[in-house]
N, C-alpha and C positions, 0 to 999 in steps of 0.2 A: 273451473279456474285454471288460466292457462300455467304450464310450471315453468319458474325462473331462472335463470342464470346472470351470475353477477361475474362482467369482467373485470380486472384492474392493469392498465398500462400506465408502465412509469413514466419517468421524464425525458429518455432516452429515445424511448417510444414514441413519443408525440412531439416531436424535434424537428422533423420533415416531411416530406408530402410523400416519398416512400414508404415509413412509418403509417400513415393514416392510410394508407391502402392496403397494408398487411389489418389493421386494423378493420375498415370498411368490410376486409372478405372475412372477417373472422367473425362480424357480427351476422352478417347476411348467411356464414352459414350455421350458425346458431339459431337464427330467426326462421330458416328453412328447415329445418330440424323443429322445430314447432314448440322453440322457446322462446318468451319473451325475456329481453334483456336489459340491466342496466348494466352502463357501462359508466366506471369509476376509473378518472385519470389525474396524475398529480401533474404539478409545473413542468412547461419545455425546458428543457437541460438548459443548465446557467441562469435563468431567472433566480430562482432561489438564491444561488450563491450569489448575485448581484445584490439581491436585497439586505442577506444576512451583511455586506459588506457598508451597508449604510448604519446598523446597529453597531457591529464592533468596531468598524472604523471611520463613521460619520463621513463618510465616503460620500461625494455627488455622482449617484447611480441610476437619474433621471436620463443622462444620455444615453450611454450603453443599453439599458433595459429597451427603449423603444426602439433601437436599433435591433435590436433581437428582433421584438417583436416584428418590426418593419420584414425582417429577413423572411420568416413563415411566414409572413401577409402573403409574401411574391410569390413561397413557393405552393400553398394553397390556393391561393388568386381570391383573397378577399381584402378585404379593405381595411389599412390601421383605423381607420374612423371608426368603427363598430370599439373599440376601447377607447372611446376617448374620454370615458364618465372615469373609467378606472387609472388611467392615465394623469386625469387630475387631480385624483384622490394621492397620485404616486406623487404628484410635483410638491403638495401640500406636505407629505407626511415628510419626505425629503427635506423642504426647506425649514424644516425644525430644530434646532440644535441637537436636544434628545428629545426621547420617545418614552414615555413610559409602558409600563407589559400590555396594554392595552390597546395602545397604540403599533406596539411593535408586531401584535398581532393581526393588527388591520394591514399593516404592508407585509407581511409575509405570506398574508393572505392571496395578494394581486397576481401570484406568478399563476396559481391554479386559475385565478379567476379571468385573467387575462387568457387564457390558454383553452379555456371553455366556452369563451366568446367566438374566438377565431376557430375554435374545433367542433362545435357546433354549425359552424356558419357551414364552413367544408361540409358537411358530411348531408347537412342539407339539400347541399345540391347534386346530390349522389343518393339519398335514404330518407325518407321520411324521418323528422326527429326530431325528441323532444328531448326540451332540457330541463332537470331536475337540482333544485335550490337544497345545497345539504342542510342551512339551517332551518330548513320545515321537515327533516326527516328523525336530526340527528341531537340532542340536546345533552349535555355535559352533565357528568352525575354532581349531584348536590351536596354528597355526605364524603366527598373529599377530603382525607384530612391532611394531605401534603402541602406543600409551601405554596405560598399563592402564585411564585414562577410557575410552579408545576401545574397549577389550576388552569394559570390562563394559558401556557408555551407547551404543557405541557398534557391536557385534560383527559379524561376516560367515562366512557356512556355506556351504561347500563341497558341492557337494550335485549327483548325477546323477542317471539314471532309477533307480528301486527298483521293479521288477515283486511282489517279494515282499511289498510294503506297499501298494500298488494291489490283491493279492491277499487282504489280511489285511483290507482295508476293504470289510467286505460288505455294508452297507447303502447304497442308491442316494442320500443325501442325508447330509453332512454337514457341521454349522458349526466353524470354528476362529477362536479371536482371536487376531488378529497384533502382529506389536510384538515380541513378546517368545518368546525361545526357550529352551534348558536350555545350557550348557557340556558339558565333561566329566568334571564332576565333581555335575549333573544341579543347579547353582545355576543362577536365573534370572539372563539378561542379559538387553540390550534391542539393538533391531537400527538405532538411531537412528532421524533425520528419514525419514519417507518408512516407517517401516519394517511397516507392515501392507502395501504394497506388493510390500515385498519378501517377508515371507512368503507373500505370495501367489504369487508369481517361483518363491520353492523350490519349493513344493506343485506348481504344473502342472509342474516340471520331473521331482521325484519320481515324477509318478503320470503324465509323459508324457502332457501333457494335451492334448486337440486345440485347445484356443484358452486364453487368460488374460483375462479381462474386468474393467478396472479401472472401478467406475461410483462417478463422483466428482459433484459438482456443475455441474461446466463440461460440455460439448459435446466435448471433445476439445482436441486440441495447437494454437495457435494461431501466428499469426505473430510475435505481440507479446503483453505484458499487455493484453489487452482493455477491462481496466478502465482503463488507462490510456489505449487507443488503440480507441476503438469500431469504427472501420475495419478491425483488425487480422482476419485473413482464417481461419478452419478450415482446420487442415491435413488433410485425407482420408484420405491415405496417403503412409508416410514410412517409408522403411530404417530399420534398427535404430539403423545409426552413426549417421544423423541426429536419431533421436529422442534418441539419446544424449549426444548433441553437444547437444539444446536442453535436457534435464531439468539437463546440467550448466552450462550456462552461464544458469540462472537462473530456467527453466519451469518452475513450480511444478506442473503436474498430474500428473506423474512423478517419483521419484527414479530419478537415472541407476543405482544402484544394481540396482533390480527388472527393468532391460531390460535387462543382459548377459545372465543366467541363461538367458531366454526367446532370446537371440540368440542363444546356445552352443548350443541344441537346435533351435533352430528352430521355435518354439512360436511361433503371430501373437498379439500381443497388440491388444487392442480397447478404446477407451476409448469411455464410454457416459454420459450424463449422467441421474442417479437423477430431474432435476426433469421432463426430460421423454425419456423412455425411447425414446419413437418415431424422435426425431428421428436425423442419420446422425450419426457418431460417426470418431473417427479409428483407422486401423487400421495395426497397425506389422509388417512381412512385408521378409522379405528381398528378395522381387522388384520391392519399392515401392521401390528405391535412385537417386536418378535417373539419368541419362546425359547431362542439357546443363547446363553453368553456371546456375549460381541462387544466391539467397539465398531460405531457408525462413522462418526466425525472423529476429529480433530481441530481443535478451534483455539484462537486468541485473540480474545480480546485487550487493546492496549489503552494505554491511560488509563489505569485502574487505580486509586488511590487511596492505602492504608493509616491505618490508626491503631498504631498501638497505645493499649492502656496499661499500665503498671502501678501493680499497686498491692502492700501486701496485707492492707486490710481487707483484700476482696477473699481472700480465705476463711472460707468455712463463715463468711457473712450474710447474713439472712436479708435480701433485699438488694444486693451492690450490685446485681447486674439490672436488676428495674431500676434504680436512678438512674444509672449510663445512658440505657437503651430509650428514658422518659427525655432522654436532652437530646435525641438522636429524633425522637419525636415530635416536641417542642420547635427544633431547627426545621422541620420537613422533611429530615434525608433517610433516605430507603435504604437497609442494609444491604448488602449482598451475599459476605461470607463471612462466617463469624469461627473462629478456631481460639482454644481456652486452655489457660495452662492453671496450676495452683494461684498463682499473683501476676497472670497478664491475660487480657480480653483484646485481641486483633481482628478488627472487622475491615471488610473494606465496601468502596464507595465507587459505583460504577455510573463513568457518567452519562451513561445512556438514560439513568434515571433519575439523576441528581442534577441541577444548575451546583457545581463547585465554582463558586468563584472565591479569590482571595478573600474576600471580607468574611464568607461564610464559614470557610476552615478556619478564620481567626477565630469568631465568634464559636463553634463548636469547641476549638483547644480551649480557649478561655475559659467555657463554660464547665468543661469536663476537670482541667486542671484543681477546681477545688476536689475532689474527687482521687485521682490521682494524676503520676505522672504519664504527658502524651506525647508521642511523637509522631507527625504526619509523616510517610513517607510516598514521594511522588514517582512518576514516572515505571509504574511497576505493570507488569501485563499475565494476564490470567488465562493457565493453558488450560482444556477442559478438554476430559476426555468423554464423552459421550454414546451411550447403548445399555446395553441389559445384561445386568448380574455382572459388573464391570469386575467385584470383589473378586471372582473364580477368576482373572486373568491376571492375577497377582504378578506371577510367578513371570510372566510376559513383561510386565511394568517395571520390576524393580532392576533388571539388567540395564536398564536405559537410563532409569534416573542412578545407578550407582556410577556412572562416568560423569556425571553431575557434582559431585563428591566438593568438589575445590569450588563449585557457582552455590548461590545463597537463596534457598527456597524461604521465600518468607512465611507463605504458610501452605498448608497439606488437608484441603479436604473431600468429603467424600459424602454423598448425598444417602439419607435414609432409605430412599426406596431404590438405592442401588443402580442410577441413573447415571451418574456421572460423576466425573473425580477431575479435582483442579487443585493446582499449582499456582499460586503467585511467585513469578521470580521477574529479575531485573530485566526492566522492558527489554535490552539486547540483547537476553538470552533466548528470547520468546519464538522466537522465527525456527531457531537450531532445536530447539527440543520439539516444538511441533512435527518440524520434519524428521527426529530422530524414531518420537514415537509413530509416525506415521509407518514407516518403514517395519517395523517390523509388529505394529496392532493391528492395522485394514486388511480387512481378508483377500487374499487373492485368487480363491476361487470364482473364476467366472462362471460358473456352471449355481450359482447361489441367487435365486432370482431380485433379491433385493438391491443387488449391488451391479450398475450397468458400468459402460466403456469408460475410458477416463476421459481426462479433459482434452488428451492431446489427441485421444482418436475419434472424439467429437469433432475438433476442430477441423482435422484433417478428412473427416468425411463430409465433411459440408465443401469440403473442395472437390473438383471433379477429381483428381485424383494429388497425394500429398505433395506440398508443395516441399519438395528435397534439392536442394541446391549441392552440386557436387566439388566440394571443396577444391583448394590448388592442388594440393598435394597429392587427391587421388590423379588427377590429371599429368602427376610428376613422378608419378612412383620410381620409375627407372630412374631416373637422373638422381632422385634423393637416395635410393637404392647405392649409385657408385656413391656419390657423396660418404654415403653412412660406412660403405667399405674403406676408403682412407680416411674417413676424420672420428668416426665414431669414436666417444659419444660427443655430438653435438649439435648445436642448436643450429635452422637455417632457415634465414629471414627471406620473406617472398616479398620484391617492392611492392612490384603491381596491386597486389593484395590490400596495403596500405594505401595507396591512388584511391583505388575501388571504395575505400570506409571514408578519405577525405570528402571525395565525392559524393557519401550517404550525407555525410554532417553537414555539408554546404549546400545541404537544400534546405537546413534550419534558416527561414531567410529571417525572421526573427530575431536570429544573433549574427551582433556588428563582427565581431572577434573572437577567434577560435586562438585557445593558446594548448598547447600538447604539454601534458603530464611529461616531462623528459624524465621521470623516475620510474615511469613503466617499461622505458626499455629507451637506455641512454647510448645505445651503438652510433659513432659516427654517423653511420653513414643514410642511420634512420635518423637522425638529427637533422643533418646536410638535408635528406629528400621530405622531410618536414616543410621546410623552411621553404624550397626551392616549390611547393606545392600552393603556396599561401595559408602556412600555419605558422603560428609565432609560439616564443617557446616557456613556458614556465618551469620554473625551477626550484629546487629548496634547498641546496647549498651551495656556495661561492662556487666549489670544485666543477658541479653542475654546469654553472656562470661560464667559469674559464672555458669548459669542453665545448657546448656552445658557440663561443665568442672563437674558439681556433679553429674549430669545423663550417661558422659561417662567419667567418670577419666582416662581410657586409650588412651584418645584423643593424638595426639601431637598436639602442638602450628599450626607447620607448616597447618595442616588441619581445622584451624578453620581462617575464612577471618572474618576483622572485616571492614565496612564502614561505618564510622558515618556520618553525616550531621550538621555542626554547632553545634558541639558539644563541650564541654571545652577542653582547650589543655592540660589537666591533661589525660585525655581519651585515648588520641593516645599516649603520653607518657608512661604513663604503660603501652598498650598493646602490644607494638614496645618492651618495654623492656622483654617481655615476649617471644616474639621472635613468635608473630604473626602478621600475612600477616595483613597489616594498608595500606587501601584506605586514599587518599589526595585527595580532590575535590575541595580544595578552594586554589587559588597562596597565599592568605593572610599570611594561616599557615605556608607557607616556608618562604616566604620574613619574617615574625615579627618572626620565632622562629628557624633559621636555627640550632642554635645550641643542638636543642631535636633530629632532622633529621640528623644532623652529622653524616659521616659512619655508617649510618641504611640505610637497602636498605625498599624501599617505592613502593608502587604501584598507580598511578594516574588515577583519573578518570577524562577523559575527554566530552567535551559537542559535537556530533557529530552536532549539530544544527537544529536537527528536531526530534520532539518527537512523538511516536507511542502508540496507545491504544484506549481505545472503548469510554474514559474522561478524560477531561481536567488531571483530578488529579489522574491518573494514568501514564500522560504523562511525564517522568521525563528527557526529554532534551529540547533543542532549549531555546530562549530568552524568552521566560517567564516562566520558570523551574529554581528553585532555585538548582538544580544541578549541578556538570560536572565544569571542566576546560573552557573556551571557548576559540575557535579556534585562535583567537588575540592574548591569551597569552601565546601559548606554545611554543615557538620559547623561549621566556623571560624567562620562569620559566624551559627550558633546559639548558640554558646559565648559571641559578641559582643556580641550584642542581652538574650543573660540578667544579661552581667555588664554592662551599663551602662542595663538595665530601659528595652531598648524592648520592647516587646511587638505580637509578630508573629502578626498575626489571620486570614491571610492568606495561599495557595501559588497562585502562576499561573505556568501556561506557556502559551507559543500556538506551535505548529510553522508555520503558513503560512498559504494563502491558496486556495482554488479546490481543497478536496480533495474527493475522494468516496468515501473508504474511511471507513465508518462508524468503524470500529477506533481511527481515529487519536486521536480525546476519549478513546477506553478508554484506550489506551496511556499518556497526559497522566496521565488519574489513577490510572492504577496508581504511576507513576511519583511524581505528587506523594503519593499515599495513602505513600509507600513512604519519604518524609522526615517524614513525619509526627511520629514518634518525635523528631526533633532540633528539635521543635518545637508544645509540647504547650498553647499559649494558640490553633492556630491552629482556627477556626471554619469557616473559607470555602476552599473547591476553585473556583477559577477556571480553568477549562479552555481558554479563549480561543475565537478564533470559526475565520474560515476557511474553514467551508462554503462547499460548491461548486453552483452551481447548476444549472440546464438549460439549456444552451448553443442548444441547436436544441429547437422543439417535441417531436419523438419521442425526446430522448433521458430515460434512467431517472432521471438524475439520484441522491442524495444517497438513500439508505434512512434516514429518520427512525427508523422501527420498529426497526430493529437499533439506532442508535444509541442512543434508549430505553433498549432492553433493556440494552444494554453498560452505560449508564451507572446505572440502575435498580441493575444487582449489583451496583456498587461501593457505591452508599450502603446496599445490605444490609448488608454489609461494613463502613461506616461511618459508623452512622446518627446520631451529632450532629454529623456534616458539611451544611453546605449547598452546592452544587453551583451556581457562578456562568458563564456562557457570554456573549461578548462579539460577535453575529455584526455583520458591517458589510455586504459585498456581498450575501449570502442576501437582505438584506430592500427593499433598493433596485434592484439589477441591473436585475430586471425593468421596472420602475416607468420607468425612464427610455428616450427614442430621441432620436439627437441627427437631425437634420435639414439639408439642404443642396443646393442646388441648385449641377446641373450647368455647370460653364463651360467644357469644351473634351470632345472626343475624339478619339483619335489613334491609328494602327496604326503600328508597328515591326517588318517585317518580320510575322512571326507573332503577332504581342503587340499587344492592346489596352487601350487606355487611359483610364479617365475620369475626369477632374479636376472632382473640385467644391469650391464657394469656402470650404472651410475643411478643417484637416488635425490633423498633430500639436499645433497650436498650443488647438485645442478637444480634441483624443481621442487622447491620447501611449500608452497602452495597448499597443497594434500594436507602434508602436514601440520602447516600451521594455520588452514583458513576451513579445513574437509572440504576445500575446490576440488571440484571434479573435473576431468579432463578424457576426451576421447582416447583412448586407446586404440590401436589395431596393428595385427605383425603385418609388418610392411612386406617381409620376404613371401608371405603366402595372403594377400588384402584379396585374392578370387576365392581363397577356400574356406569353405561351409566350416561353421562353429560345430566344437565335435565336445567343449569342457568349460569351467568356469573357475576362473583361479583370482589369485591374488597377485597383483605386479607390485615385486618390490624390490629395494637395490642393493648396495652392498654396505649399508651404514651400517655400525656397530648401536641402532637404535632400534627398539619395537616399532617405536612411528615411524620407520623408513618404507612406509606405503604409497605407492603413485594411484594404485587405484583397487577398487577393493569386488567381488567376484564379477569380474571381466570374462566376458565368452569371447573363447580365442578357439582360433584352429590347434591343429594340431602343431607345437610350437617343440622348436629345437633348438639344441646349442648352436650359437652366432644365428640366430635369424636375426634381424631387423626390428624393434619394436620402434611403434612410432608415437610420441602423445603430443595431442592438436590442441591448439589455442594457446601456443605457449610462449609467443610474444614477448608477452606484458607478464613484467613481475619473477622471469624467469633468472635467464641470465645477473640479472641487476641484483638479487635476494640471494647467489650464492656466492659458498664457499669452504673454505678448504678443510672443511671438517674430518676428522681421521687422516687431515694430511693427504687427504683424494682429489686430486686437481677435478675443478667442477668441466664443464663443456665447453668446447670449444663456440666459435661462433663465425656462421658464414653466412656471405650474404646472395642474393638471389635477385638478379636483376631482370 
């Protein structure tokens, strides 16, 4: 009997006909190697989310979808007709009102199944191949006892070796689409998140396979989100229970689901990245388990949602926690963390395994309430620290979470066998603590074989060599050099710089209107060359307005946005009367003052419910963001504006600041496309700004392309939409270096020190956002780092930190220090603290 190998390529991966060639040689050389293979692939990227967009928003997702499809016909060269049974299974289910779970299973089904036909057809005419039906392999276990969402959306298959079905599959190459399997009654269900994965888990355990090969986009299992943490390190090789330990507490490249299977049989699994196949990959094997204290990952998961129960008859009562846990049962919902005090039981509910919808957390409070008192609390994210004999690194953990002190840990647990240790705290805090622990838990020894390169020196070796863009300023150093000798300290704006970022954002062609943040750096004469570039300008105070309107008198009204925040209603009155574009963020302002709003057309800002960015206070939506409409009130405040004829021409949201997941504009407008209906005068999508920039030369920074793309479909979707984007730092960051020269240096023990004459009072950044910012002494930028200090200024505060152990040359009184990206947020956020006039400001044409 020949031995098998089971592959899995995602969706990513089966997307284009370069894809299926990375594919084609990875089977042929597994087949040449003298394995037989099957090969398990989920839906081409976007099908899914087309579909899922017919269930939650009754969406007609008949066009789009075969448009996709149409796209891979061309670039395979095979023909849409080979779908066209499944095709009208798609029109049929579509023109339903709703769908019950049964139904909503049969269309979530079609992206895999669509995608099997056409990749089949392909690989035909390149490989002998067969195609294998998951529901004659795969069948849905019976003694389920979760909610019947979870049975059908949601299902799990019991499943050991089968030598008789390894026998019955006699051709050496075959494809299967995953996702979806048969019940016992041969209906299709769906195997959830993660679940071409998992079908993949069954199959090599079925056919006893000698390895499982998951090849996704990433590199393998990492320490951290990568994308949040470029430092974050390849994991190489990791035990099961670890790997399992990080896919549950929030690693997206696996679901912990697809790694039991393979752990119960001892099958290695091997993750591989489709973009570049050569490179090493992480491999999951029982013998990979460690044996000395560590921490592996770092993970968060968000949208995690608690229950506290209170109640002081649960003291010293025989039974009171099997009633609770029996209505936790009864409901179908899976615990996840459960932390106990004398009179309060807090669990919470992760919805990777739960359907939470509103009816369901009613009916659970409801149920429980006779019982005692509940409180759901939403919006919460769960940090996990993950590896072996976590407890012995006490001593590591509690310096990190004691700066924590004044943020609100809801609850504190820690796993029995020593696996891992979590934190639920408030979704905004989730991002800052993973990266705080990161920094100082993840080993840095590279000489430790389990722990490979990071993310950033992955990505940069997949290039011929890193791609490093040499900023203005090293190309100016002399000039900025005299500059810094008469004006020091001070800031100095590069135009060109600014042209160069105009230039990037105007290939979003996507978006009709670009309005610039003038709060990220409101200088003349970067006003003026806004303006004179084709960018119009938004604002958020009158003062703002006037600066503006004196530096470009030719402005029109129409082109200057004004969005204030709890501002006087004097404010939006004038500026409405001037017949400029006026953000509403608060229902208050319409209910107490319809009559300023009367036949004035208005633009709303809505609260999308989750905020984005690198700090808390960057993050300007979800429920602890004093911004945005929230989602409860827009139905009321549409009802509002028709019955007293204002007319809303206009949906904005903005999640944050410094993001770089292209996705998050998608998500804005799906979300505002999705109030559209409660508001049918509105013309204008305003997505807000927030883009993130390039922090250091080599890093990738912000994928424009994708974001395009993202936002490209939705005006397919809804084409007498115009698509408004408001960035502020993207287009200044760069543009600006503040400048400063040296006045003391100091060692403390191990720690050095270099104070130069100006701090938070010019650049609060540091310290009120821990922004980082490049540092380098300008007066020695050729010589070799010789120390590592601390850059800080002359406030009378502890936090007068710019940046924290900086490798500097060898640095003297009056040299030159220089810090990049200082733009945006710089100049505009200081001031005269200690009575120390902040920075000057010049400009560089």
């Amino acid at each position: 009997m020949n031995t098998w190998v089971v592959l899995k390529f995602g969706g990513s991966s089966v997307s284009n006909l370069a894809k299926w060639k990375v594919i084609l040689a990875t089977v042929k050389q597994r087949l040449a190697a003298g394995y037989k293979v099957v090969l398990v692939h989920s839906a081409a990227q976007g099908l899914t989310d087309l579909l899922t967009k017919k269930i939650t928003n009754n969406d007609d997702i008949y066009t789009p979808f075969k448009d996709k499809l149409n796209t891979l016909c061309k670039e395979l060269k095979v023909e849409l007709q080979l779908v066209s049974e499944q095709l009208k299974k798609l029109k049929s289910l579509v023109e339903k009102p709703t769908l019950d779970l049964w139904q909503q299973a049969e269309l979530l089904a079609l992206g895999e199944q669509c995608t099997h036909v056409l990749g089949v057809a392909y690989l035909n005419t390149q490989i002998e191949t067969a195609s294998l039906d998951p529901k004659s392999c795969l069948i849905s276990s019976t003694d389920d006892q979760r909610s019947t969402e979870s049975q059908i959306l949601s299902a799990k298959c019991r499943v050991a070796r089968n030598d008789i079905l390894s026998e019955k599959l006699t051709e050496n190459f075959y494809v299967m689409p995953g996702f979806y399997v048969s019940n016992c009654n041969h209906k299709t269900v769906l195997l959830g998140r993660g679940g071409s994965d998992t079908s993949a888990a069954y199959m090599a355990v079925l056919l006893h396979a000698k390895q499982l090969e998951i090849w996704t986009d990433v590199h393998g299992i990492f320490s951290a989100n990568p994308h949040s943490i470029p430092s974050a390190r390849l994991l190489l090789k990791l035990g099961y229970q670890e790997a399992r330990e990080i896919a549950a507490s929030g690693g997206k490249v696996l679901h912990p689901r697809c790694i039991l299977p393979v752990e119960q049989h001892n099958i290695p699994l091997l993750i591989k990245n489709t973009n570049d196949p050569e490179k090493v990959g992480t491999v999951l094997a029982h013998e990979y388990s460690p044996t000395k204290p560590r921490v592996s990952a770092i993970n968060a998961r968000h949208q995690v949602t608690l229950v506290s129960m209170e109640s002081i008859n649960m003291w010293h009562q025989a039974g009171f926690m099997g009633d609770i846990f029996a209505i936790y049962k009864e409901l179908g919902l899976s615990i996840d963390l459960v932390s106990t005090a004398q009179t309060n039981v807090t669990i919470s509910l992760d919805n990777m395994d739960n359907v939470l919808t509103t009816s369901k957390l009613k009916a659970l409070k409801d149920a429980l309430s006779t019982l005692c008192e509940v409180t759901v609390i939403k919006n919460c994210s769960a940090v996990t620290l993950v590896g072996y004999r976590i407890r012995a690194l006490a001593d590591k953990i509690a310096p990190v979470l004691s700066s924590y002190a004044d943020q609100r840990v809801h609850i504190t647990t820690q796993s029995s066998n020593d696996l891992n240790q979590t934190f639920v705290v408030d979704e905004d805090q989730a991002d800052k603590l993973v990266r705080a622990l990161h920094e100082v838990l993840i080993i840095e020894d590279k000489e430790i074989d389990d722990f490979g390169p990071t993310w950033t020196e992955l990505v940069q070796e997949k290039q011929a060599k890193p791609t490093v863009t040499t900023a203005w300023w090293q190309n100016q150093a002399s000039e900025l050099l005299s500059i810094a000798q008469e004006h020091s300290p001070c800031y100095a704006y590069h135009l060109p710089t600014i042209k160069g970022q105009i230039e990037q954002i105007k290939k979003l062609s996507a978006v009709d209107r670009f309005y610039y943040a003038s709060k990220a750096n409101s200088h003349p004469d970067v006003l003026r060359f806004m303006y004179q570039n084709g960018v119009c300008l938004e604002t958020v105070s009158p003062m703002e307005i006037q600066r503006v309107q004196s530096v470009c008198p030719e402005i029109s009204p129409q082109h200057i946005l004004f969005t204030p925040n709890f501002a006087p209603i004097d404010e939006y009155r004038d500026e409405i009367e001037k017949g400029i574009h006026v953000t509403i963020d608060n229902p208050s302002l319409l209910f107490d003052y319809p009559e300023i709003f009367k036949h004035k057309a208005v633009i709303l800002r809505l609260d999308p419910g989750h905020g984005s960015g690198h700090h808390r206070y960057v993050r300007t939506a979800g429920v602890h963001s004093k911004f945005g409409i929230p989602a409860d009130d827009v139905e009321r405040v549409a009802e509002f504006c028709e019955k007293n004829q204002i007319s809303v021409i206009g949906l904005h949201a903005h999640s944050g600041s410094g993001i770089l997941d292209h996705s998050n504009w998608a998500r804005i407008a799906d979300y505002l496309g999705s109030c559209l209906p409660h508001f049918p005068e509105v013309e204008i999508i305003n997505v807000g700004g927030g883009l993130g920039i390039r922090e250091n030369p080599g890093d990738l920074g912000l994928d424009l392309l994708q974001l395009n793309t993202a936002l490209l479909a939705f005006k397919a979707d809804h084409p007498n939409i115009k698509i408004w984007m408001e960035p502020g730092r993207f287009l200044v960051a760069h543009c600006g270096v503040l400048m400063a020269k040296v006045t003391q240096t100091k060692w403390k023990g191990k720690q050095g020190y270099i104070g130069i004459e100006t701090g938070m009072n010019s650049l609060i950044r540091p310290a009120l956002y821990g922004a980082w910012h490049n540092i380098v002494n300008l007066s020695k930028i050729n010589d070799a780092h010789e120390y590592t200090a601390n850059i800080v200024g002359p406030m009378c505060e502890t936090g007068d930190v710019l940046g924290i152990d900086r490798k500097m040359p060898k640095t003297q009184v009056k040299d030159v220090l220089l810090i990049a990206n200082a733009g945006a947020y710089g100049a505009v956020m200081a001031s005269n603290y200690n009575l120390r006039a902040p920075a000057k400001e010049i400009i560089i044409k």
